[in-house]
C-alpha positions, 0 to 999 in steps of 0.5 A: 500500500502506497503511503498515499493509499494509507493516508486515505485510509487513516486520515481521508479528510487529508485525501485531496491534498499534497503533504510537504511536511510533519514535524513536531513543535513541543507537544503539538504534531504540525502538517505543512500541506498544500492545495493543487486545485486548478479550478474552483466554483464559485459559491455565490453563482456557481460558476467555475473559475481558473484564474487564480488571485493569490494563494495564503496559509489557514491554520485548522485545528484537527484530531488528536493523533496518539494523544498529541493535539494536531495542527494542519498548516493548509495553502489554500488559492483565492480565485477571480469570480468570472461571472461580473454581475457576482456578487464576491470578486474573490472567493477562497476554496474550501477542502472537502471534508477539511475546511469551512468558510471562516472555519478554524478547527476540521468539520472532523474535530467540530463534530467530535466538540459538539458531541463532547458540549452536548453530552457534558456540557461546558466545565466537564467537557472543558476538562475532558478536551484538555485530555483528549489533546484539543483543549478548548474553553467552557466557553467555547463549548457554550458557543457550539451548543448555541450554534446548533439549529434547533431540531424541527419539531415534524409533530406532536408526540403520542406520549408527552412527558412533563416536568419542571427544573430550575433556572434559577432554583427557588425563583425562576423555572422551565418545563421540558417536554420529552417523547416518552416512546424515544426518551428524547427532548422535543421542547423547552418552555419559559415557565411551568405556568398552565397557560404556557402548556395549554398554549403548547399543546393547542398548537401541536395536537396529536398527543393522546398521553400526558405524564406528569407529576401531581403538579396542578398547573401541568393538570389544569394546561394539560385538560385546557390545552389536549382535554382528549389526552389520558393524564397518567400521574407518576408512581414514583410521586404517588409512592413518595406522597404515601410515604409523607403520609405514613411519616405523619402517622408514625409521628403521630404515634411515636409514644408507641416506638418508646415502649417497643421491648428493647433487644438487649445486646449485654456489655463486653465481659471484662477480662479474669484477673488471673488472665495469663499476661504474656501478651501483655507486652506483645502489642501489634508493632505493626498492623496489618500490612494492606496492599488496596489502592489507598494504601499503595497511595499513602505510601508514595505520597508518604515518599514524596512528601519526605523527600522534598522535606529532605530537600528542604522545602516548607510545608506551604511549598509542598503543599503549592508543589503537590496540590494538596491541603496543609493539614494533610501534608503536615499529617504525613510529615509527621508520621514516621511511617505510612503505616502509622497512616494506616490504621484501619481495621478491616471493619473500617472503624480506626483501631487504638494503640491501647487496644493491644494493651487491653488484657494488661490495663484490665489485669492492673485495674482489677488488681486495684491499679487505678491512677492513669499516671502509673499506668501509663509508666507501665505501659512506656515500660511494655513499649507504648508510644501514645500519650497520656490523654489516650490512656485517660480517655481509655479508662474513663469508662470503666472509672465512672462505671460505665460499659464500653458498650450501650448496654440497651439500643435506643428506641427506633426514630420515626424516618425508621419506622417509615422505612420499615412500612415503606419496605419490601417485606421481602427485602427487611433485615431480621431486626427491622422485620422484628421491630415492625411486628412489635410496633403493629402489634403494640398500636393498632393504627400503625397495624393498619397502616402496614396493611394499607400501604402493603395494599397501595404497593400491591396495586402498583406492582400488578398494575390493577388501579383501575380495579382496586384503586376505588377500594382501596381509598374506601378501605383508608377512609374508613379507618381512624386515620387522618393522615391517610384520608388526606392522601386520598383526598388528594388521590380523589382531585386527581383520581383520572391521572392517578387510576391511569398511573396505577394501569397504564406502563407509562411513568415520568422516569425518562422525564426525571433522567432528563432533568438531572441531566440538565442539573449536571449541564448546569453545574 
């Protein structure tokens, strides 16, 4: 394969032109290349000229080639118009595939930027750009975006999601449309108001499904602007407004939580007096050796820091030269080791240096050996390297009678009794499943509450709102539960929507991903 045929193949937008040179300057690879065009055609009134006016050198900003940015130095001809009554006298060639008008980077390389500014957006792309070798600004990637048409909307979607994000959070906010059948965006509106999406939907007819949160302006715009369209309320909203109300009602029986039995775990027993005292010397001089990524990190960083210490540079200095805080570097400096850095244990709770003196310290306290001073002598004397307040902290427990340990847990709060309820029972912990039966058993509102909910999830599992939706709600409204009549109050104003929600496959999810999507561009 000729070098010509190769270049074809690797690089095709380079095809149609002469290549004098490729050098490198510093990090960037360079292409001198030229144009051997003897005629072009006019792109004002199309006629092809051959008489050439001059000739002049553009810069294009190309792809990357093994991580090096790439710069094309391209001779171009400028042309005589032939044709007086044009309107250009002189026109510049364009390169297929390799140059615009006014273009300053290949179509190749614009392409791949406004893929990167769509997907990522301004600071994030800015930053992947730096690593892919054709760094440009946020800026930059803003001006792409903008310079994108708007996709011409053909119709109105079957399936129409609606949903509200900020512009400007607590003060002003848009309504993005999304295709639910294609989980694209097809439409950004100025407010959340129901003029606005009546106003839409009256002039895009067409859509036969609405998704939507509980929000009532998007119910009032969606019945004035598609009153044939089927609302279908979101179950996530729904399952989210149940669980509010099951929290009001736990709290409102909270008393019962305090009088659930408490599962006693008991103290740690303490260690015999007579204990054999050989390990009482034999603390670990070393804790276990790791060999996971933040320990081979520690390590080299723990290097690096005491060899520019060894070199003479201040803390501040290693701090600027490494990038991190002064509080971290002066906590490296000072450990002797990286393996005083780390101290976890495989629970991933920090282990104590007194921990390995335990059977001593029990031993001496039992034998009446109560002053933290002279212990603390004894402890030197066994090789301790910690300092008093260490071994004070340590005894206090024992010195003011108390346990290391809570002898009883404390009652369960209210967020985990609704969590309880608002479980799969199939999915509880052994513990939560026994806490939640003696909580229904104890109160006999909370019993039914766990029935109700069961009942609610039941209905959105198997999608049978339209069969028992109605019961249900007579079901709540005839228990002593106030909390729970205000939810199906509220299901009762919107009973259409939430019925279709309960029935129908369609929910707001693709709606919800665009909408952290667009949180993510904004940040």
């Amino acid at each position: 394969m000729s070098i010509k045929d190769l270049l074809a193949v690797l690089f095709p937008h380079l095809a149609c032109v002469s290549i004098d040179r490729v050098f490198r300057a510093g990090t960037t690879l360079r292409i001198r290349a030229r144009t051997e065009t003897r005629q072009a055609e006019c792109p004002g009134c199309g006629t092809v000229s051959r008489r050439r006016h001059s000739h002049y050198e553009r810069q294009l900003s190309d792809t990357a080639v093994s991580g090096q940015e790439r710069v094309i130095h391209l001779q171009v001809h400028r042309f005589f118009c032939p044709d007086d009554d044009c309107a250009r006298k002189t026109f510049v060639e364009q390169v297929p595939r390799l140059t615009v008008r006014y273009g300053r980077r290949s179509p190749t390389l614009s392409d791949a930027l406004q893929a990167i500014a769509l997907a990522l957006g301004s600071r994030a792309g800015a930053r992947l750009t730096e690593r892919l070798a054709a760094p440009v600004s946020r800026m930059t990637l803003i001006r792409m975006i903008r310079a994108l048409p708007d996709p011409v909307l053909s119709g109105a979607p079957a399936v129409l999601g609606v949903d509200d994000f900020a512009l400007r959070r607590g003060r002003v906010y848009a309504t993005v449309l999304i295709d639910i059948s294609t989980g694209r965006p097809i439409d950004v509106l100025a407010d959340r108001s129901a003029d606005t999406l009546a106003a839409w939907l009256g002039n895009h007819p067409g859509v036969e499904i609405i998704c939507r949160d509980r929000a009532g302006a998007y119910a009032e715009g969606a019945a004035r602007g598609a009153p044939a369209a089927i609302q279908v309320a979101d179950r996530w909203h729904l399952w989210r407004n149940l669980g509010d109300a099951v929290e009001r009602t736990v709290a409102k029986h909270r008393a019962s939580l305090r009088e659930l039995p408490r599962f006693e775990t008991g103290p740690v027993p303490a260690e015999p007096a007579n204990s054999p005292a050989a390990p009482d010397a034999a603390p670990s001089a070393v804790p276990r050796t790791r060999q996971d990524r933040v320990a081979i990190r520690t390590r080299q960083r723990h290097t690096e820091i005491h060899d520019l210490i060894a070199q003479g540079l201040t803390l501040r200095e290693i701090a600027r030269e490494l990038t991190l805080g002064r509080n971290t570097v002066r906590r490296f400096a000072r450990a002797a080791s990286p393996e005083e850095l780390l101290v976890r244990d495989g629970t991933g709770k920090q282990t104590r240096q007194l921990d390995a003196y335990a059977v001593f310290l029990r031993r001496r306290w039992a034998e009446g050996c109560t002053n933290a001073t002279q212990l603390m002598d004894e402890l030197r004397a066994c090789g301790y390297q910690g300092g008093p307040t260490a071994v004070r902290q340590y005894l206090r427990p024992w010195r003011v009678g108390l346990p290391s340990k809570p002898q009883t847990p404390n009652p369960p709060t209210v967020r985990q009794a609704t969590r309880w309820l608002l479980t799969n029972p199939a999915n509880l912990d052994p513990e939560g499943q026994h806490y939640l039966d003696a909580l229904t058993t104890a109160c006999p509102q909370l019993a039914a509450t766990r029935r109700h909910v069961r009942g609610f999830a039941e209905m959105m599992l198997h999608r049978n709102g339209h069969q028992q939706l109605e019961r249900w709600m007579n079901d709540v409204t005839a228990c002593d539960l106030p909390e729970l009549h205000s939810f199906v109050t509220g299901l009762r104003r919107d009973q259409d929507a939430v019925t279709a929600g309960l029935t129908l496959p369609y929910s707001s999810g693709p709606v919800e991903g665009h909408v952290n999507r667009i949180k993510m561009l904004k940040r």
